[in-house]
N, C-alpha and C positions, 0 to 999 in steps of 0.2 A: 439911713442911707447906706452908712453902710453891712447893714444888716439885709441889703436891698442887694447891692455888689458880690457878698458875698454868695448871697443865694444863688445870684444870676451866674458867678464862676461856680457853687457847686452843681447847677446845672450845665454849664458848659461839660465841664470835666467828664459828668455824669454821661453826655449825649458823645463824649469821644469816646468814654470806652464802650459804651452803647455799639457804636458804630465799628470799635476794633473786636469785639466781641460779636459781631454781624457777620465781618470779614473773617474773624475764626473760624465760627461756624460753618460760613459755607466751604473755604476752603479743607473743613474736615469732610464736609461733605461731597468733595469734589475727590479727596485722596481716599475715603472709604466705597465711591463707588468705583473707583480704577484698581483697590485692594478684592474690592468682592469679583472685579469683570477679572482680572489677574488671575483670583483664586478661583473663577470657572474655568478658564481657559487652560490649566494646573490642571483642574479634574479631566478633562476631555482627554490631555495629552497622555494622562498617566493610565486612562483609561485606552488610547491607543497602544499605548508601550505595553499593557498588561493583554491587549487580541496580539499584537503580534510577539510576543514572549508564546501565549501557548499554540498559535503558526508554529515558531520555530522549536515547540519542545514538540508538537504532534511529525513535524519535519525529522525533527533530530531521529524519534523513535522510528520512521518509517526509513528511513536513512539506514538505520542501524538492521532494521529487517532488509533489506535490500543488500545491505554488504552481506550480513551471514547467509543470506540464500546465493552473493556471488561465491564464496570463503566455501558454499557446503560442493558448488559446482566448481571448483579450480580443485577442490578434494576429489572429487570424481573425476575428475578428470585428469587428475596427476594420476589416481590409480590405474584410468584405462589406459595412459600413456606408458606406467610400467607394462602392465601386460602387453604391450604392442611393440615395446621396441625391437628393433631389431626384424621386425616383421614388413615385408614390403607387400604395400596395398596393391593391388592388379583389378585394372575395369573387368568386374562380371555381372552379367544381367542379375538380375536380384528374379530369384525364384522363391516361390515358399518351402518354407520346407516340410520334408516326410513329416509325417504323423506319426508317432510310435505309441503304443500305448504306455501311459502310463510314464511316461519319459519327462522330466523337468528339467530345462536347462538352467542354471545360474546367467545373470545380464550385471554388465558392469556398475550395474545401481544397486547389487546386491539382491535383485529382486528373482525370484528361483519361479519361472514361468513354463509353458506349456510352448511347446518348438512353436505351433501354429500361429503363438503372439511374437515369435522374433520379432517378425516384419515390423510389428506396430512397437515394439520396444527402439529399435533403430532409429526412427521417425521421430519419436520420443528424443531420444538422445542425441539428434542431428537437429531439434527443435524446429522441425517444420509446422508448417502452415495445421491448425487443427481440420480442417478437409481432408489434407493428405492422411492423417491420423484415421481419420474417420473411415475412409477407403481400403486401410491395411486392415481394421478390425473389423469391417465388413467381409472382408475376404477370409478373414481368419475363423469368424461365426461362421460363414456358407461350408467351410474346408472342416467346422467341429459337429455341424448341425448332426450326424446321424449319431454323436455322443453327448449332444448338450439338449436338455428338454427344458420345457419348463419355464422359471425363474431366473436360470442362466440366460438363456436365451434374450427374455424379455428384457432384463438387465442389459444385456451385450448393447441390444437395440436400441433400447435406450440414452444409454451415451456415446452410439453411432447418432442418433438425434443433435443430442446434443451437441456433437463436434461439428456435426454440417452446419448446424447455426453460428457456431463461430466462425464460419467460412475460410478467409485465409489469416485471421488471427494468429498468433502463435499462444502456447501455453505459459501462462507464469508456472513458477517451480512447484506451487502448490499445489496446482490443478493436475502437474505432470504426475508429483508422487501422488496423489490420489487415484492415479489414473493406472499406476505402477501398481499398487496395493490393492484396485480391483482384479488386474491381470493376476497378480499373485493367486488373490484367493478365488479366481476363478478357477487355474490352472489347478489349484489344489481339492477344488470341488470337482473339476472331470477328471480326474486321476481315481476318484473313489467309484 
């Protein structure tokens, strides 16, 4: 009997820890699936924080092109305000000017052009609407046409097109000096 008692408390004993080791388990398994949904939730955010870290470094770098193209235009234009002081502006109708041959003027962008592109250098530099652009460099091809053949020409045309299609957009800085550095070497090719 009591070999009988005994049994019966080692099974007792046996079916309690049975039963707190039931309770362990699931309780590990109730703190390993709030560990694993934790550590997804971990991954998503860090994976948020890693799109918008490179947002703000592709921001930063555009940021940083946008201030030196302001820094290259306050340059320019501290230079044209040396040249001007002291000089009082007077309303004049805006004519083109003579033709001379072979004649390049220097323009406050440093860009040494042909008289007939003043117009459209001003336009440039007053940053109007690319139409208006478009209309001074067509007047200026009509005023070159019996010295320009060719590839000048079709070029001029060309991004008279183009400017029409931007309609009354304005130029970004790059577009502008591109635009400066065709004038250039146009000017430098009807001068030959």
């Amino acid at each position: 009997m009591a070999e009988k008692d005994a049994a019966e408390k080692l099974l007792e004993a046996i079916a309690a820890v049975k039963a707190v080791l039931d309770d362990f388990s699931k309780a590990v398994f109730v703190v390993f699936g709030e560990v694993r949904t934790s550590l997804s939730e971990l991954k998503n955010t860090l994976s948020s924080v890693h799109q918008m870290l490179s947002g703000l470094v592709a921001s930063l770098a555009k940021t940083e092109e946008i201030l030196n193209g302001v820094k290259r235009i306050e340059e320019l234009l501290a230079g044209k305000a040396k040249e001007s002081v002291g000089v009082e502006k007077i309303a004049v109708p805006v004519q083109a000017p003579p033709l001379t041959e072979g004649a390049l003027t220097v323009r406050s962008f440093g860009v040494r052009v042909s008289p007939a592109f003043s117009q459209v250098i001003e336009l440039i530099e007053r940053n109007r609407p690319a139409e208006d652009i478009a209309r001074a460099l067509e007047t200026a091809r009509d005023q070159l046409q019996s010295r320009v053949h060719g590839p000048i020409f079709y070029e001029i045309s060309q991004l008279i097109k183009q400017l029409r299609m931007s309609g009354a957009a304005k130029l970004d800085i790059k577009t502008a000096e591109e635009i400066m550095s065709k004038l250039e070497e146009w000017s430098e090719r009807i001068k030959r």
